[in-house]
C-alpha positions, -999 to +999 in steps of 0.1 A: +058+191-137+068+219-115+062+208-079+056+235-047+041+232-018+008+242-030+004+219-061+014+189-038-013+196-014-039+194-043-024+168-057-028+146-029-062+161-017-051+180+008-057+213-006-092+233+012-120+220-005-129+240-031-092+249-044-071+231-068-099+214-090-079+216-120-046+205-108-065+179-088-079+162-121-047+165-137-032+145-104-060+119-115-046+117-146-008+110-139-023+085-115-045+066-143-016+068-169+010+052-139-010+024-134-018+017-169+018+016-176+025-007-143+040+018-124+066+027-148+072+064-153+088+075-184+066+106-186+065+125-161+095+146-151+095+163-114+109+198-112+116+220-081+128+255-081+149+247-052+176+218-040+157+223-003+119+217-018+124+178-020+089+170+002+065+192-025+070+164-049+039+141-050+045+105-037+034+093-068+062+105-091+091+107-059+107+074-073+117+093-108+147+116-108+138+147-096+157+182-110+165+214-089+163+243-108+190+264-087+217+229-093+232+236-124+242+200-123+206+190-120+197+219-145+222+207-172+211+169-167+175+177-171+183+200-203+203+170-213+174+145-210+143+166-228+170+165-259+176+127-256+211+131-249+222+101-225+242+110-198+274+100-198+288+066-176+326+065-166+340+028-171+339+005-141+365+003-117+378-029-108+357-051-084+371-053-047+383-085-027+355-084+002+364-107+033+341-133+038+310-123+060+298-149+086+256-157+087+240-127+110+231-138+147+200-157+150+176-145+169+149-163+190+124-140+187+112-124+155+087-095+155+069-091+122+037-065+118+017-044+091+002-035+122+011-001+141-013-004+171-009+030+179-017+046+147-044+018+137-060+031+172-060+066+163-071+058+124-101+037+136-109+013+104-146+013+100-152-010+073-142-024+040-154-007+005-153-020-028-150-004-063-159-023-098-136-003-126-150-024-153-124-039-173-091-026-147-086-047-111-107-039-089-103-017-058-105-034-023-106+000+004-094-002+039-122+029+053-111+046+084-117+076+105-090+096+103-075+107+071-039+112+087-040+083+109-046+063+071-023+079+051+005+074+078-002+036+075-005+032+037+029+052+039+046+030+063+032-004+039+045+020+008+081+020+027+078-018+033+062-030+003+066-006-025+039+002-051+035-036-053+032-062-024+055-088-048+061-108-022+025-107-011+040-104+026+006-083+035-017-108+040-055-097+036-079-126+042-125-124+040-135-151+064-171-162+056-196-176+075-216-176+113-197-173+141-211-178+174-227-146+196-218-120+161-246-112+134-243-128+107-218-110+077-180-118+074-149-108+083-116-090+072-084-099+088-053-076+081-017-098+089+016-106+078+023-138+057+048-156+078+056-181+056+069-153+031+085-136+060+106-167+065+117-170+033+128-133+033+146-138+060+164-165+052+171-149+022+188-123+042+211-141+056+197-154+090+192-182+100+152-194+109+149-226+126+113-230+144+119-197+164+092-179+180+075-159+158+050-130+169+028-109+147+000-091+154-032-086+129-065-066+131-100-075+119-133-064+110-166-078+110-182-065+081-229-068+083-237-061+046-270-053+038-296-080+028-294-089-008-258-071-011-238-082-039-207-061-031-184-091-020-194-116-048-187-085-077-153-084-061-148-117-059-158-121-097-134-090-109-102-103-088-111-137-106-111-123-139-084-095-133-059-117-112-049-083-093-067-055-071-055-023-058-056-020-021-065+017-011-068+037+023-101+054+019-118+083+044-153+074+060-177+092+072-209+071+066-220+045+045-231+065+019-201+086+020-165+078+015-135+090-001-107+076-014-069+088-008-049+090-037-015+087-039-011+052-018-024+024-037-009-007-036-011-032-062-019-071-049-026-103-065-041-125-036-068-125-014-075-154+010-114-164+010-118-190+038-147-206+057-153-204+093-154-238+098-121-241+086-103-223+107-088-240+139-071-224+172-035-225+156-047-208+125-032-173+112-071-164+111-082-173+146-087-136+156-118-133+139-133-159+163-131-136+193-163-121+206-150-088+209-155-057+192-140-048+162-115-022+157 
């Protein structure tokens, strides 16, 4: 795939509407074929004409070597590859005597966030959709305002996370159930696992012993309609799927919404809790305020 400017903006959908409608379905199907595959890409091969052109390539296929066609390093590899040649590996080099390195300060405050609070201010999530794919995971769809506001988080969580949360560090948790001076519906609350986070840490080398910790989360009340079966379809899918595919998707009513390619991010676990189970020390205890969402 030859990548410019141009077919990375349609690509990604943010060509003029209007424009692009064929490479925009061809973007749909490099997506589909990624995620059947699991995110491996033994496929598709990204080409640029020159070494400087490096941000036209789609996020989707960045990961995968990319050639420059004015290298003719790059040039000779890629020939090289389309005729199955391997490329060649010089032997290894003897391994080096490293000095011992001592266990990295330990800090007594650790600051841990999904959450930009500046950029989730300026994307303004509106409410949570829900897609049923049939027989694929189902989609779970963080909707906002603002499409750049979105995209800018998804990539910061794509920069943190990867494709796939495999450590599950993003915590997403529906909350159902009344809650005193609110309408009756449920709620979605956005956080970091800190449990995980402690284990990642320690498995970098610091040492964690009942320091402060300090996160901060976002949630959203969601009032579905009377009769809505929306939550218990997803709930049913996830159950028979054991994974979804988190999405950033573009409101601008109830009846209309669009989804962002390009940003998905595979998950396996979803928290669904009771109200009544959720106590002032809980990870949870933001939906319990009687403030407005946002």
């Amino acid at each position: 795939m030859v990548c410019t400017e141009t077919y990375r903006k349609r690509v990604m959908g943010d060509e003029i509407p209007g424009h692009g409608h064929g490479v925009r379905w061809e973007g749909n199907l490099i997506y589909q074929h990624l995620y059947d595959a699991g995110a491996l890409n033994t496929r598709f091969i990204p080409v640029i004409l020159h070494a400087a052109d490096r941000q036209n390539v789609p996020e989707l296929v960045r990961g995968a070597t990319i050639y420059a066609l004015d290298s003719a390093k790059d040039y000779e590899a890629m020939c090289s590859r389309l005729d199955g040649i391997a490329p060649h590996k010089p032997p290894l080099g003897a391994r080096p005597q490293l000095p011992a390195r001592p266990v990295k300060t330990n800090p007594k405050l650790y600051i841990t966030s999904p959450i930009d609070i500046d950029l989730w201010n300026r994307a303004q999530w509106m409410a949570v959709v829900y897609g049923d794919r049939g027989d694929s995971p189902p989609l779970l769809g963080l909707a906002f305002n603002d499409r750049e506001a979105a995209k800018a988080i998804f990539r910061g969580w794509h920069e943190r996370y990867g494709d796939r949360d495999e450590h599950e560090e993003l915590r997403v948790s529906i909350i159902e159930g009344d809650i005193p001076g609110r309408e009756s519906g449920y709620s979605v609350n956005i956080s970091t696992d800190l449990d995980v986070f402690i284990e990642r840490l320690r498995a970098a080398g610091y040492d964690y012993d009942d320091d402060l910790l300090f996160s901060i989360s976002r949630t959203n009340r969601m009032y579905p309609a009377p009769g809505s079966e929306n939550l218990e379809t997803f709930k049913r899918n996830l159950k028979r799927n054991k994974t979804y595919v988190l999405v950033p998707v573009v409101y601008r009513s109830e009846t209309d919404v669009e989804i962002i390619p390009g940003l998905e991010i595979l998950k396996n676990k979803v928290l669904f809790r009771r109200v009544e189970d959720i106590n002032e020390n809980d990870p949870d205890i933001a939906v319990m305020a009687r403030e407005q969402d946002g």
